[in-house]
N, C-alpha and C positions, 0 to 999 in steps of 0.2 A: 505630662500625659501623652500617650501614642498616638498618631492619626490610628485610622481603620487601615488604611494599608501596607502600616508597621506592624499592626496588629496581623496582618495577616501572614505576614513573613515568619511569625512564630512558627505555624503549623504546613509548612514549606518543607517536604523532604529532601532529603539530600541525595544524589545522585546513586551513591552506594546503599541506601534504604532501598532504593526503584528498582534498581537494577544487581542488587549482588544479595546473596544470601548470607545472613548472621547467626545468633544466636537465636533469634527466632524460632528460625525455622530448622530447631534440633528436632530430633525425633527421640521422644522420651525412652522408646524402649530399646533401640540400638545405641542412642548417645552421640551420631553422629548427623550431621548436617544436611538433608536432604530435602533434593525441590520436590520430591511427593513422595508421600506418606498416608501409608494405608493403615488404617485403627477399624476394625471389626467392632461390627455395634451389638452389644449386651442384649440389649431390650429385644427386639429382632431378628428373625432367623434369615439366616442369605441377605442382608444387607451388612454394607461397608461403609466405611466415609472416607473419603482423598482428603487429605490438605495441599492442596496445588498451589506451588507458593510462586512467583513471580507473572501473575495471571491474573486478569481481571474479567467481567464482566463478557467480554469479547467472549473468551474461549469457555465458562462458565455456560454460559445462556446456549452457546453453539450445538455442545456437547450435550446440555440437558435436552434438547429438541431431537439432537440423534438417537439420543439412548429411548427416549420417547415411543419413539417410529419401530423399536425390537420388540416385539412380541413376549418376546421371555423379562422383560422388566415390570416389574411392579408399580415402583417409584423409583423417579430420577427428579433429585431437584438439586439447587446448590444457592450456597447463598456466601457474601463476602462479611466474615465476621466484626472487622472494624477500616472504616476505610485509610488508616494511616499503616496497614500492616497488609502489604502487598501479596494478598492470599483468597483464595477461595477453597470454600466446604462442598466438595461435590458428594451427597449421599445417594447411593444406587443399592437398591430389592429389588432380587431377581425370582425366580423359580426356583424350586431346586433343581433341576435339572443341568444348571449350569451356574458357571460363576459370577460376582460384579466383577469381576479383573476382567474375565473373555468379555463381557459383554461391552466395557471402556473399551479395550485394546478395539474389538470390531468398528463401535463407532468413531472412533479414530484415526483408525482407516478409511470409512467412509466419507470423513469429513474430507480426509488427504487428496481422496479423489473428485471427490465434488467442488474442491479448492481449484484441482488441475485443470478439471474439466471447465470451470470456471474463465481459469488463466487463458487457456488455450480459445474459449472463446473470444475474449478479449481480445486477443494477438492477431486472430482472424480479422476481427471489427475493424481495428485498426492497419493493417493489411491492405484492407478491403477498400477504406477512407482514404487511406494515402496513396491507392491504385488511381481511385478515381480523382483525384484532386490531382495528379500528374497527368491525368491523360486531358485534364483538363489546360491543362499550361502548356502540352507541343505543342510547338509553332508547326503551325500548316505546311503541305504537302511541298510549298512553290518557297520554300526558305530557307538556310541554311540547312545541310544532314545534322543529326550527332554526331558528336567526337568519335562512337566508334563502330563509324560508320554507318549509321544507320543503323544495326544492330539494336535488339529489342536490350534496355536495361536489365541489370541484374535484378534487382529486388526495385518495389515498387518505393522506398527509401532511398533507392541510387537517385533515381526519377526525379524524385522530390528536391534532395539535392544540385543536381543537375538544374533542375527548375531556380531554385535561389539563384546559385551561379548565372545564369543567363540575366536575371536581374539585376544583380548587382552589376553585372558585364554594361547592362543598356544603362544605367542610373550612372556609371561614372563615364559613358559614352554621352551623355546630356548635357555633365556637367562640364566636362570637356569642350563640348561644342558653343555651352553658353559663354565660359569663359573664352574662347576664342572671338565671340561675337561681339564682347566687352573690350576685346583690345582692342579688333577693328575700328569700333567706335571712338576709344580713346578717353571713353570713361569706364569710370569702375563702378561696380552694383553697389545700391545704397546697401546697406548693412540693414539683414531682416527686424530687427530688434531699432533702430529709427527710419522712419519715414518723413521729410518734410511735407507738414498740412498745405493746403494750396487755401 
């Protein structure tokens, strides 16, 4: 008999299910193998369905909330047909006036910039935190200059670096000094891991 977490190893995909495309994801009416695939819906005038194949939920949900936000969509929804088959159904009704292809391609754009626009905030954030946590580590006016010369750092990253470096400089300047205080004496440190009890 299996434990449960033999059992679970059954339905464990394989690297090449996740990440590469098969026969799955043929496309009946060309015959060839493609990560998206547009099938025009019978029932429905100006709607289509994507089969977006190595995508999940992520790009799914992103997409249906962009297409959302267009004016000219009717319905946008998508949903992931089984979850061992690395795919989503995204269906998009438009207007007539335009197509479900312009209206994906648009919000996929919009997404790309909202991604950037994203990134770019973050890069700031972080920028910003590692400015300030460097100006918080120069050593005061009356102490050694910097190495180049006193000259402001390149990026608030040199800084920060810089900053370690000084550290490590005083931490093995300590350890230096202890050790030397230890031979003067003519004993050596007990070792941190035993201490005689008194």
């Amino acid at each position: 008999m299996a434990t449960p977490g033999q059992l679970q190893m059954f339905n464990k995909m394989e690297q090449s299910e996740m990440f590469g495309l098969d026969q799955r994801a043929m496309n009946p009416v060309t015959g060839k193998i493609e990560r998206i695939q547009i099938h025009p819906d019978g029932k429905v005038p100006d709607a289509v369905v994507f089969h977006i194949w190595l995508e999940d939920h992520t790009l799914g949900n992103s997409i249906r909330m962009e297409l959302l936000r267009n004016e000219n969509v009717l319905f946008a929804g998508y949903k992931v047909p089984h979850p061992l088959n690395n795919m989503i159904e995204l269906r998009v009704q438009t207007l007539p006036r335009c197509t479900p292809e312009e209206v994906v391609r648009l919000a996929v754009r919009n997404l790309k910039a909202e991604c950037s626009s994203m990134l770019d905030q973050f890069d700031e954030g972080v920028a910003k935190l590692q400015a300030e946590a460097a100006a918080k580590e120069l050593p005061p006016a009356g102490h050694a200059p910097l190495r180049d010369g006193g000259a402001a750092r390149a990026s608030p990253a040199a800084a920060v670096v810089g900053a370690e470096e000084r550290l490590a400089a005083g931490l093995g300047e300590m350890d230096d000094a202890r050790l030397e205080a230890d031979e003067e004496d003519g004993e050596e440190s007990p070792s941190p891991e035993f201490s005689p009890e008194a």
